[in-house]
C-alpha positions in Angstrom: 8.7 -15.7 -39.8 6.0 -17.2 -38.1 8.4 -19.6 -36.5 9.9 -17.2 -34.9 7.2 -16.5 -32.6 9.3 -18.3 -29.3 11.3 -15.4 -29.8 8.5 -12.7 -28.1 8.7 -14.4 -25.0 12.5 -15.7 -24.9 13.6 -11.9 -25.0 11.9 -11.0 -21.9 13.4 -14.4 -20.3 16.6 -13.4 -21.1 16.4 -9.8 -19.4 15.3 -11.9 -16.0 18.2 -14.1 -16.1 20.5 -11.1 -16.6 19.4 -9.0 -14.4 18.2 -11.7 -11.7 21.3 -13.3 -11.8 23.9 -10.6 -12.3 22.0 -7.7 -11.4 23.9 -6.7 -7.9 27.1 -6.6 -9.5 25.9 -4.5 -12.5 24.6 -1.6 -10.5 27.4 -1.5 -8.5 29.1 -1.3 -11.6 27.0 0.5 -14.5 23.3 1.0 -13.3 22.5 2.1 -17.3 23.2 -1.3 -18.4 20.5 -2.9 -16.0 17.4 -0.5 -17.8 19.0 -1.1 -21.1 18.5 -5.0 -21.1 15.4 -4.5 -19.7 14.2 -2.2 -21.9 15.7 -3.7 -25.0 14.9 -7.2 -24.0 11.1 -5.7 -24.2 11.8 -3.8 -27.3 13.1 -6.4 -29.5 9.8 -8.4 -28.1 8.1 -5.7 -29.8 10.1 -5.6 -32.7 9.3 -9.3 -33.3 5.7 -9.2 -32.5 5.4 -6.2 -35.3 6.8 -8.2 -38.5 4.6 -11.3 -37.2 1.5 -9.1 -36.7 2.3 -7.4 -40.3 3.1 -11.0 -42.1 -0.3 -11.7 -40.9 -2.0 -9.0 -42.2 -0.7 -9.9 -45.5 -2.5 -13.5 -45.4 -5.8 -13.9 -46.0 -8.9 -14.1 -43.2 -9.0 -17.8 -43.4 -5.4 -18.3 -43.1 -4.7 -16.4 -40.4 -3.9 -18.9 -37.8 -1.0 -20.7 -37.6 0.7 -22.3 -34.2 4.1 -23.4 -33.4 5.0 -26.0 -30.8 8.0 -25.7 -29.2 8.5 -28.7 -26.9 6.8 -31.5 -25.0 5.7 -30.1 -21.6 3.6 -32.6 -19.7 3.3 -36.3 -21.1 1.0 -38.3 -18.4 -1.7 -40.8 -19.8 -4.3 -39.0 -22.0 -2.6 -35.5 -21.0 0.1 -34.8 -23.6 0.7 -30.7 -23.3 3.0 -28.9 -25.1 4.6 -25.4 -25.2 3.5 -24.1 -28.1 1.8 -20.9 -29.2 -0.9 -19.2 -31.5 -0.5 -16.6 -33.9 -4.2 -15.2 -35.2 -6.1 -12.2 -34.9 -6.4 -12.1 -30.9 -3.1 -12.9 -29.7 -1.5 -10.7 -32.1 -3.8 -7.9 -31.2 -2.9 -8.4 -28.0 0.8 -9.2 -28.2 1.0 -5.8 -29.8 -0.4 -3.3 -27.6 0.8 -5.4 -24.3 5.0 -5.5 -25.8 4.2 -1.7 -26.9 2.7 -0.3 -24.1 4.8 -2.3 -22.1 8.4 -0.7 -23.7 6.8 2.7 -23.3 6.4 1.8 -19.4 9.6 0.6 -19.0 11.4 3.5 -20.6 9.1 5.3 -18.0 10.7 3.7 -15.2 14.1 4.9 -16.2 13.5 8.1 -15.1 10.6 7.2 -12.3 13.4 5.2 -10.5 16.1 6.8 -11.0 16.6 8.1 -8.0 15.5 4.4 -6.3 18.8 2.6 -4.6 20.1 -0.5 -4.4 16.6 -2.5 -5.8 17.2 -0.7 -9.3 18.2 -4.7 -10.6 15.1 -6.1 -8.8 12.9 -3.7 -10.0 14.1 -4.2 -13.6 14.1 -8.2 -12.9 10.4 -8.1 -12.0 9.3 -6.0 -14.9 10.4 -8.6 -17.4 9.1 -10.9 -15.5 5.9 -9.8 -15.7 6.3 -9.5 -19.6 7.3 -13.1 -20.3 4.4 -14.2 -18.0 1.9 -12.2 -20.0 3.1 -13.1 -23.2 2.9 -16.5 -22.5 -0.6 -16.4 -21.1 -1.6 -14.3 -24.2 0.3 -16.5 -26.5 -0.5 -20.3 -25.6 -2.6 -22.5 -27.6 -3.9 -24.0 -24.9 -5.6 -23.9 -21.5 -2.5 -25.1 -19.7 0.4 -22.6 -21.0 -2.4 -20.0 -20.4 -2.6 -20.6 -16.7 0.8 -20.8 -16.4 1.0 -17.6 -17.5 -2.0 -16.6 -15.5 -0.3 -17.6 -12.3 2.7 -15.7 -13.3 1.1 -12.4 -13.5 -0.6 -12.6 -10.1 3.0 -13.5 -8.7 5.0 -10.5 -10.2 1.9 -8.8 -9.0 2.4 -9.6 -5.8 6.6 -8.5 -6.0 5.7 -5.2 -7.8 2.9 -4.5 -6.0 4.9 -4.7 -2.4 8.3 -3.7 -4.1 9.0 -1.5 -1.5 7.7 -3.6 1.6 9.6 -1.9 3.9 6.6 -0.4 4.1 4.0 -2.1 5.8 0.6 -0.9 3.6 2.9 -2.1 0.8 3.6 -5.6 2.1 -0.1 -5.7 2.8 -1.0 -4.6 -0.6 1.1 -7.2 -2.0 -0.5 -10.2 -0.1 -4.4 -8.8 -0.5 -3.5 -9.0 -4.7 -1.9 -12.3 -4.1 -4.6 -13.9 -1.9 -7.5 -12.7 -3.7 -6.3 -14.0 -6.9 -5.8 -16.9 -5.6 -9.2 -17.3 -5.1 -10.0 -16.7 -8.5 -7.2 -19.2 -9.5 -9.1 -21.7 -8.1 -12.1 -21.4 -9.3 -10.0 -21.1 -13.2 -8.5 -24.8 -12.2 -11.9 -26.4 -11.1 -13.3 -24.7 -14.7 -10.7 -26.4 -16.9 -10.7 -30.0 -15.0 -13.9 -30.1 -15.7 -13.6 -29.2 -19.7 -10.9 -31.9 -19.7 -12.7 -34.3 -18.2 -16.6 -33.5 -20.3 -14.3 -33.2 -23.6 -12.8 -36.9 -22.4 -15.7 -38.5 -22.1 -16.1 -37.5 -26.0 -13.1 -39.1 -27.0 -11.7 -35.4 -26.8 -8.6 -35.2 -24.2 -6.9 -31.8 -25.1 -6.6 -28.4 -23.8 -5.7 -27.2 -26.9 -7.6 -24.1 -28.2 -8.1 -25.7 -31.9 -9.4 -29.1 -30.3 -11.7 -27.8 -27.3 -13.4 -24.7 -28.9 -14.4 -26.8 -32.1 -16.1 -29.7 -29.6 -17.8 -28.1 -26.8 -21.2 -28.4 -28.3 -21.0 -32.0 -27.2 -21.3 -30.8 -23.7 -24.2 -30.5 -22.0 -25.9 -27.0 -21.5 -25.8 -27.1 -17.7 -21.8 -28.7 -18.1 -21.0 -25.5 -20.2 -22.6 -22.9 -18.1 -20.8 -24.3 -15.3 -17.5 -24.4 -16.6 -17.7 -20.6 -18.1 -18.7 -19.6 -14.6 -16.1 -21.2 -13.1 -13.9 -19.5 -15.6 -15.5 -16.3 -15.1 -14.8 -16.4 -11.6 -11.4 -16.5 -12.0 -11.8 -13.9 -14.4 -13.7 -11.4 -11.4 -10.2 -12.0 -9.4 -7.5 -10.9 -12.1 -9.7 -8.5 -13.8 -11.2 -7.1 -10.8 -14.8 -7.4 -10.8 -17.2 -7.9 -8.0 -16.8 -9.2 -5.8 -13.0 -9.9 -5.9 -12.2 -6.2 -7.6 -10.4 -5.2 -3.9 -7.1 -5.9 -4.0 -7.0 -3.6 -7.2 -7.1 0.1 -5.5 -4.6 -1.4 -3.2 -2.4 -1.8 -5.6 -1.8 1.5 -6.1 1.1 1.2 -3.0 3.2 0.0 -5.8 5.5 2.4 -7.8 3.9 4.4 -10.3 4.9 2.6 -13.5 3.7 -0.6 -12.1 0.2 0.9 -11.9 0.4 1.8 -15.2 1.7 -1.6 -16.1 -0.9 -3.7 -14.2 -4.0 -1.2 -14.8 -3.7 -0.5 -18.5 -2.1 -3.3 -20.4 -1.6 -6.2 -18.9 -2.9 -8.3 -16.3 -6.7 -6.8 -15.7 -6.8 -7.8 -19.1 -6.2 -10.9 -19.1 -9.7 -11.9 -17.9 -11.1 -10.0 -20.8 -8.5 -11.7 -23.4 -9.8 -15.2 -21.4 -13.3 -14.8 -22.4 -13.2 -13.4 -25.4 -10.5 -16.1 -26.7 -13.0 -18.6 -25.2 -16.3 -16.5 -27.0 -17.7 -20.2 -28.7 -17.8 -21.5 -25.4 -19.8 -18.4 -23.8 -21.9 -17.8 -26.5 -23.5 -21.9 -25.9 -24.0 -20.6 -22.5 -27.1 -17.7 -22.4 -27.1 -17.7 -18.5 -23.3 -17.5 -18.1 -23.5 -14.1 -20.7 -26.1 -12.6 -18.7 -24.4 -13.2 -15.4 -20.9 -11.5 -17.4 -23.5 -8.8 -18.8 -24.8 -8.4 -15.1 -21.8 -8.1 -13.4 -20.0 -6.1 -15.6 -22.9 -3.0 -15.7 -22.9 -3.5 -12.1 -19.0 -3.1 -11.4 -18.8 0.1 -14.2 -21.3 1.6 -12.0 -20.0 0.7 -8.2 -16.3 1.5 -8.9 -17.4 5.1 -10.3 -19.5 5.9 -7.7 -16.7 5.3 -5.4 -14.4 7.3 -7.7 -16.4 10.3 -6.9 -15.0 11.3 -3.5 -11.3 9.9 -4.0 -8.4 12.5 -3.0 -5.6 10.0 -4.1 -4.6 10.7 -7.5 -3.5 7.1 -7.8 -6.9 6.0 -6.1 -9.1 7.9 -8.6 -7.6 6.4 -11.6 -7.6 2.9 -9.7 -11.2 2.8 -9.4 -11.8 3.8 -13.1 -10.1 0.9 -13.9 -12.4 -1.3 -12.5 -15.1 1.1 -14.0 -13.7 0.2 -17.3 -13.0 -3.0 -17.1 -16.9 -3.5 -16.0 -17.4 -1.7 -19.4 -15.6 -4.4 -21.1 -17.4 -6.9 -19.3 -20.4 -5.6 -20.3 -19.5 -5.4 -24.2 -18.2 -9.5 -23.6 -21.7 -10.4 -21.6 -23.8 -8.8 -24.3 -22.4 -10.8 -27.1 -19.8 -8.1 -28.4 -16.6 -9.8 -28.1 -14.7 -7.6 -30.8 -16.6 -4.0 -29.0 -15.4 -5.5 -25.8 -12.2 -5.9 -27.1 -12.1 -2.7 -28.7 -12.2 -1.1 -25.3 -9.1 -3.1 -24.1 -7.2 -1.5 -26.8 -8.4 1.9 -26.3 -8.3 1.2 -22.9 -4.5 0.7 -22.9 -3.2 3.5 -24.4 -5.7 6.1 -22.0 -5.4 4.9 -19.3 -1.5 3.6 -19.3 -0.9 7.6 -20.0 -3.1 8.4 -17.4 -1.5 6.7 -14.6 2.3 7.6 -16.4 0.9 11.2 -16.2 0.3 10.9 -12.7 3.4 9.5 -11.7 4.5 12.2 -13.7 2.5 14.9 -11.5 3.9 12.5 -7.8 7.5 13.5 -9.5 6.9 17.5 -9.7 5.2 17.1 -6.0 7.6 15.9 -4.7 6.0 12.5 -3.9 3.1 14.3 -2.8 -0.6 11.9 -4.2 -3.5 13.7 -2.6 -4.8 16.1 -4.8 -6.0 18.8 -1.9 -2.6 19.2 -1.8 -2.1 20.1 -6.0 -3.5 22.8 -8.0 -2.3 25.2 -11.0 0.2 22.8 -12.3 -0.5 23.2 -15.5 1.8 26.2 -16.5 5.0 24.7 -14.4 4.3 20.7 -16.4 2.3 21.6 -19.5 3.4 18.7 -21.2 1.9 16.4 -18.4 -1.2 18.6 -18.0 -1.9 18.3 -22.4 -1.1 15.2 -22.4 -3.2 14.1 -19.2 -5.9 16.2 -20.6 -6.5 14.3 -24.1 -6.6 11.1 -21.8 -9.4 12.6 -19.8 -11.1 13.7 -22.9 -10.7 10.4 -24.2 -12.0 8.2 -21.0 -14.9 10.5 -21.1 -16.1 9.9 -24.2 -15.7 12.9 -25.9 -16.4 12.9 -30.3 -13.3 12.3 -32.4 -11.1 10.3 -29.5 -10.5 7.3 -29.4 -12.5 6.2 -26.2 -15.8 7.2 -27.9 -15.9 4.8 -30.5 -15.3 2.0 -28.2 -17.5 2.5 -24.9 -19.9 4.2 -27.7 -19.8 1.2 -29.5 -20.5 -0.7 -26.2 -23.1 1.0 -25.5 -25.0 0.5 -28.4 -24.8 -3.3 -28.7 -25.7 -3.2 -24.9 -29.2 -1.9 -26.1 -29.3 -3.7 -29.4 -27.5 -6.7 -28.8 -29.8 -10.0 -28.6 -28.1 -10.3 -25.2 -28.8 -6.6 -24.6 -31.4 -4.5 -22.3 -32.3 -0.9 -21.9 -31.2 -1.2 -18.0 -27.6 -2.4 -19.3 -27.3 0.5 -21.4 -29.0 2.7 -18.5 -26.4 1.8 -16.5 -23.7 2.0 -18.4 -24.9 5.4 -19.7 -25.1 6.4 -16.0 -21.8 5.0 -15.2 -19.8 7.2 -18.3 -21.3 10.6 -17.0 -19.8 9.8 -13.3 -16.7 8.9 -15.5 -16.7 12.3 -17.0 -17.3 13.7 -14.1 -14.7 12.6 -11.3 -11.9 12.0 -14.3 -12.5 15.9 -14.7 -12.3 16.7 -10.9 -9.2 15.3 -11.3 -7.9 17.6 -13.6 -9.6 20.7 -12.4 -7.9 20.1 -8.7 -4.5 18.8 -10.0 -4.0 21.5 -12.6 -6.0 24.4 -12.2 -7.2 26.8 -9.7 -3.9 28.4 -6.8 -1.3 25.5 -5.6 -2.2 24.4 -2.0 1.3 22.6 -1.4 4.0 24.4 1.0 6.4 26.2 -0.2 8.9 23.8 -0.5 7.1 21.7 -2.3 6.3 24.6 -5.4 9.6 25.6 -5.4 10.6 22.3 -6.5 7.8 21.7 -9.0 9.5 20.6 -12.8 8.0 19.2 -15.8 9.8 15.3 -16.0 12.5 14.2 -17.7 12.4 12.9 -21.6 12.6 9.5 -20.3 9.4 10.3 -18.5 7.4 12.8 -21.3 8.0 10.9 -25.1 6.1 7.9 -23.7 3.4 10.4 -22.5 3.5 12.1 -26.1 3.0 8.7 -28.0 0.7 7.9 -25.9 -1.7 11.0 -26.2 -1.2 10.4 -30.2 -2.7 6.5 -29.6 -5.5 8.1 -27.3 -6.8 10.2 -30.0 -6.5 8.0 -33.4 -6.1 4.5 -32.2 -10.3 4.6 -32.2 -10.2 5.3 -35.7 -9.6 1.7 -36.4 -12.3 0.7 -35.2 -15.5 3.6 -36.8 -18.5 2.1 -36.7 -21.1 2.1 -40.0 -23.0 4.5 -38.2 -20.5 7.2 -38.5 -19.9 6.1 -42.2 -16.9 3.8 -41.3 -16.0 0.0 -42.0 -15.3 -1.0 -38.8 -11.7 -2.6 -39.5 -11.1 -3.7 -36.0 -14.2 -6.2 -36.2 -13.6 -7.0 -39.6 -9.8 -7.7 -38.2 -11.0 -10.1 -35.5 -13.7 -12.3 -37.8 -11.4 -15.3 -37.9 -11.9 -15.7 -34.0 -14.8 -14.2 -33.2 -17.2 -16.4 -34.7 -18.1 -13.9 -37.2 -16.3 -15.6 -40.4 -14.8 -18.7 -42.1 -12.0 -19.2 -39.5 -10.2 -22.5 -39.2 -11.5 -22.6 -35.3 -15.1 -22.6 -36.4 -15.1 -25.3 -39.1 -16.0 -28.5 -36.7 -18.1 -26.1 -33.9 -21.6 -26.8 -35.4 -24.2 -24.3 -36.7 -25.3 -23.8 -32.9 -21.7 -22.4 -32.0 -21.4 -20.6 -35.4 -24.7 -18.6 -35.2 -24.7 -18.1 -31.4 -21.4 -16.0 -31.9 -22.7 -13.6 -34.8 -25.0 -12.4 -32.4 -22.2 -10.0 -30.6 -22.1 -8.3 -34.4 -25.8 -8.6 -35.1 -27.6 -4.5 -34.0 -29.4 -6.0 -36.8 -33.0 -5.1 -36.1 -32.6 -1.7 -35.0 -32.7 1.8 -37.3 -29.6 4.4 -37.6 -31.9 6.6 -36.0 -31.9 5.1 -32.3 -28.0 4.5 -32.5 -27.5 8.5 -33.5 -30.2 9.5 -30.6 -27.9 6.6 -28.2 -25.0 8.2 -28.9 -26.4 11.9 -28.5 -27.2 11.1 -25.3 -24.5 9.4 -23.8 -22.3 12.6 -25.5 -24.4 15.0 -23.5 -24.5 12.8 -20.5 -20.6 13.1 -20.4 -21.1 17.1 -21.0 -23.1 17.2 -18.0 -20.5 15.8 -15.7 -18.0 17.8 -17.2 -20.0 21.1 -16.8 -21.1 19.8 -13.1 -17.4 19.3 -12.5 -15.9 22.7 -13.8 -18.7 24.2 -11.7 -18.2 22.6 -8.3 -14.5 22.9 -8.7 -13.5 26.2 -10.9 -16.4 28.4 -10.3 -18.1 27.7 -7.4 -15.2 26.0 -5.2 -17.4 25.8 -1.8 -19.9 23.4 -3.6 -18.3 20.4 -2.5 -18.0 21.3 0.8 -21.6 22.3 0.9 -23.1 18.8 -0.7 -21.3 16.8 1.4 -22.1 18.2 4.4 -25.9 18.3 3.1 -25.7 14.2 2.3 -23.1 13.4 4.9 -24.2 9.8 5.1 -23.5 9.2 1.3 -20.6 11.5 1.4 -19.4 8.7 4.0 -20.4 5.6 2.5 -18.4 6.8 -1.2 -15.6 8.2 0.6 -15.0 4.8 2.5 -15.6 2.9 -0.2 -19.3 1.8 0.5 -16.7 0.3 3.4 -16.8 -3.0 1.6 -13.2 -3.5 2.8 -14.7 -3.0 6.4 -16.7 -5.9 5.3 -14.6 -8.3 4.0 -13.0 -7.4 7.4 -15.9 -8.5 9.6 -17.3 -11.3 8.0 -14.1 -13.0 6.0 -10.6 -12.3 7.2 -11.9 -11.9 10.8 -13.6 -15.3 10.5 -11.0 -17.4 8.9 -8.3 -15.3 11.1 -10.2 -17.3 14.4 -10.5 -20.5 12.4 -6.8 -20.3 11.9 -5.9 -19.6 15.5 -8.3 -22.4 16.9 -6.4 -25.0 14.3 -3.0 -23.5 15.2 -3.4 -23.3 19.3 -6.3 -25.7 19.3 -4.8 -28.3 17.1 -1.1 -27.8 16.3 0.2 -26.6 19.5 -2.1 -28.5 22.2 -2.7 -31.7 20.1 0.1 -32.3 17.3 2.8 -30.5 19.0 1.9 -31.8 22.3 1.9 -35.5 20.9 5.1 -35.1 19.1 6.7 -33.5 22.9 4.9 -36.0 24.9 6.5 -39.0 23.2 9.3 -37.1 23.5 9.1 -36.8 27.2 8.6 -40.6 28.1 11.5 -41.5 25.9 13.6 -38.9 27.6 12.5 -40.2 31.3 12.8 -44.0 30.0 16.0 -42.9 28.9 16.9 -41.5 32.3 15.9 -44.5 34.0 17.1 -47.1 31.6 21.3 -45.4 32.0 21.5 -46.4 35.2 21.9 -50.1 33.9 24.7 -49.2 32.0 27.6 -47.5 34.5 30.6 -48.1 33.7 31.4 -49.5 37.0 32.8 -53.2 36.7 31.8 -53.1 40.7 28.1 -52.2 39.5 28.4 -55.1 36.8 29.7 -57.9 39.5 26.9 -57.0 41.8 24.0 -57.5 39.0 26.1 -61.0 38.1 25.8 -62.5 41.8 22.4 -61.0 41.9 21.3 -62.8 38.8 22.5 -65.8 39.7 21.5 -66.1 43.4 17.7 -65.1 41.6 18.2 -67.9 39.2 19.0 -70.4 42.4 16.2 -69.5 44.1 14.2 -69.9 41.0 15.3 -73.5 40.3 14.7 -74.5 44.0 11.5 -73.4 44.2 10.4 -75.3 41.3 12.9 -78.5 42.4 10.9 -78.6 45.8 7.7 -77.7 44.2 
């Protein structure tokens, strides 16, 4: 079966050329045949990724990798490139939750755009789109394919992101994700020239996962740090770290389901997936961990600060995505690849049910996404407000869910780890409680307390289709036992999601590891290795970040159930930091001011400056003197035999005169 693997992506490929292709004439025709290729195109993706992932299981550890080539891609000198793909621990894992989460979204969208005219084919188009980009990045066994897919990603981005760019903020949306990653995608390029080129001057010219990882101890210390933050850069763009994490909340102009799609699953992951699939190459490279370590502590904490004084539902649960991907960041710069990873799954299922729940909340309101504007919904959508609820309980951290074994988990090894510091955990610690808190206010304004919308907006409020609730049910079922896969020792557990991931983590005999040298092998234990440190500390680590969470819940239910005015009264009392988090520390404002405005008056100076004046005026000079020599030069050509006759006699009387001068000279 593993050959079958070309299948995952073809499926998704075959929906776009559908739909892309014949899309118009369908809707016009059937519009339910449009979301059932897509859907099913997705589906049997999914279907094909589950009997590869469960053939696998059956293998054992050491075996578990296995890749398939398809065809020749690029043959140019020492550069031979194929498209071919790699089953094993990691792409699997990922393959999984990014085919199953990403059915459950496009089911979603059924009943999200229903009511969406004319586009309903585009939509659709895009959407699968997305998928066979993704799974190729996810899938590819080498640098090469990866980017491909990598590119891919940030382009549907960009369509799904400004789907409706009629409107201008959308349109704008669109182009700050597009631009910003590109940025990143530079910065990804330089990174993998440069591991070509160092692996070539070994004898070792490949991009191939099984030849590079296996090699790069033969490059230098500084040449590795380099090239992971290179990598890490573009890593900042997709996954939305500082200080490329902007375009992100933007995105939220984008229909609901994309949100969901691009903020729980799928492409702010793929940064995460990109280091931890390249873990033997960070873990040579102490400086490059810290900086990941650094920068991921420093993002959790930023984004949830901002988080605090958000009104757009959308906007909240934007900026806790970059929160948690900072998390994740953290768990990767620390050492703890398979923690890190942990969280993406987690991750996916509370947070794609978050932002399905709020689309599901936009629906009943009519469209309405400030949250000033919500309140006591919870009676008229239960299922939305349950649901919702065990996704806030699960983002927060909260015992027995799945989100606190992973960010628990996290935490510890961001104390513990040899990479680790108290001030990592501090602020990551710091960063969950404002997590619990604003996720909470959220929930407090949306579904409790007396509706503040007009009347014509409650008499149309209505718990969502089917097509819109069974993907929030399955959902809430992953956000409270897909953490069990993953119990740590502590709470008397195996850990089967680490054990799971040895193969590629560095943490067992996997074929990957068997040419990468003791110095690879041992650096990459350390993300498993809380070696040194007693049960005791982990249990008093955990307590607290447990009762840090219960403080921002209980400062939340007070501020905004019992004592409503609070808010009101705080920020006028610190208006200036009420300010700065509302607008967004005005970063924006910045990037404004010192970047676009900038390069905006570069740009003009080169276009008036240098196109018009110089290049165009050039290219309309010459243009000029031919036209006027042109002018001049008809004259000599009439028509006029009389004309013709004169310039004969004229000639020849000049050429008499000419030979008599020179006869009587």
């Amino acid at each position: 079966m593993f050959d079958l693997v070309w299948l995952i992506p073809i499926f998704p490929a075959i929906g776009v050329l559908i739909n892309g292709l014949l899309g118009r004439r369908i809707e016009a025709a059937n519009r339910s045949i449009i979301h059932w290729v897509a859907c099913g195109a997705v589906g049997l993706s999914f279907l094909v990724t589950c009997i590869i992932f469960f053939e696998m299981l059956g293998l054992p550890a050491e075996e578990r990798l296995y890749e398939y080539t398809w065809f020749n891609w690029i043959s140019g000198g020492v550069l031979q490139t194929f498209v071919a793909y790699q089953i094993d621990p990691l792409s699997m894992l990922m393959c999984m939750f990014v085919t199953g989460v990403g059915f459950l979204i496009h089911v979603y969208s059924i009943g999200y755009m229903g009511h969406d005219e004319g586009r309903y084919y585009r939509y659709f188009t895009y959407l699968n789109l997305f998928m066979f980009s993704m799974i190729n990045l996810i899938l590819a066994n080498n640098f090469l394919l990866m980017f491909l897919g990598w590119e891919g990603v940030g382009l549907c981005s960009y369509l799904l992101i400004g789907f409706w760019f009629t409107d201008e903020a959308n349109a704008i949306a669109g182009k700050k994700a597009f631009i910003t990653n590109r940025v990143g995608d530079f910065c990804f390029i330089i990174g993998m020239l440069m591991l070509f080129c160092g692996l070539g001057e070994h004898g070792v010219w490949s991009l191939r996962f099984s030849e590079v990882f296996p090699n790069v101890h033969l490059l230098s210390p500084e040449v590795i740090t380099i090239i992971c933050l290179l990598f890490f850069a573009g890593c900042t763009a997709k996954s939305a770290q500082i200080p490329l994490y902007v375009w992100l909340p933007d995105a939220m102009a984008g229909p609901t389901p994309v949100s969901a799609l691009i903020h729980a699953a799928t492409m702010v992951t793929s940064g995460i997936y990109m280091v931890a699939r390249s873990n033997i190459l960070y873990s040579l490279s102490p400086v490059a961990m810290a900086v990941v370590a650094v920068v991921g502590a420093l993002t959790a904490l930023f984004a949830a600060t901002i988080g605090l004084a958000q009104n757009d539902i959308k906007k909240v649960l934007a900026y806790s995505t970059v929160s948690q991907l900072g998390y994740m960041f953290l768990g990767l710069g620390v050492g703890a690849f398979a923690a890190g990873m942990f969280h993406v799954l987690t991750h996916a299922f509370f947070k794609a049910l978050l932002f399905m729940g709020a689309g599901s909340v936009i629906h009943a309101m009519s469209g309405e996404q400030d949250m000033r504007a919500m309140g006591g919904l919870r009676k008229k959508t239960p299922i939305t407000f349950w649901t919702m609820l065990i996704a806030t309980l699960a983002i927060a951290g909260i015992p027995g869910l799945s989100g606190f074994f992973s960010k628990d988990e996290i935490l510890w090894l961001a104390y513990s780890s040899p990479q680790g510091h108290f001030l990592l955990w501090l602020i990551g610690a710091v960063a969950a409680g404002l997590t619990a808190f604003y996720m909470f206010r959220l929930i407090f304004m949306t579904f409790f307390n007396e509706n503040r919308a007009s009347e014509e907006v409650q008499h149309h409020i209505h718990e969502s289709p089917a097509t819109m609730t069974v993907p929030l049910i399955i959902l809430a079922f992953l956000s409270v036992f897909g953490g069990y896969l993953g119990v740590p020792h502590a709470l008397g557990g195996s850990n089967r999601f680490h054990h799971y991931l040895e193969p590629v983590m560095g943490l067992g005999p996997g074929k990957l590891l068997q040419k990468a040298g003791a110095v690879a092998h041992e650096a990459a234990h350390h993300g498993a290795e809380a070696a040194h440190h007693s049960l005791t500390a982990e249990y008093i680590l955990m307590a607290i970040s447990v009762v840090i969470a219960l403080i921002g819940i209980f400062i939340a239910y007070t501020m905004y159930i019992k004592k409503q005015d609070r808010p009101k009264i705080l920020a006028e009392k610190f208006r200036l930091l009420h300010q700065l988090i509302f607008n967004k520390w005005y970063v924006d404002e910045l990037y404004s001011f010192f970047i676009v405005r900038p390069f905006h008056a570069i740009s003009s100076f080169f276009w008036k400056g240098i196109d018009v004046v110089i290049i165009d005026g050039l290219v309309n000079g010459i243009a000029a003197v031919v036209g006027w020599s042109s002018r001049v030069m008809r004259h000599m050509q009439s028509g006029y035999v009389q004309s013709y006759a004169v310039s004969v006699v004229l000639g020849t009387v000049a050429l008499l005169i000419y030979y008599f001068l020179q006869m009587t000279g």
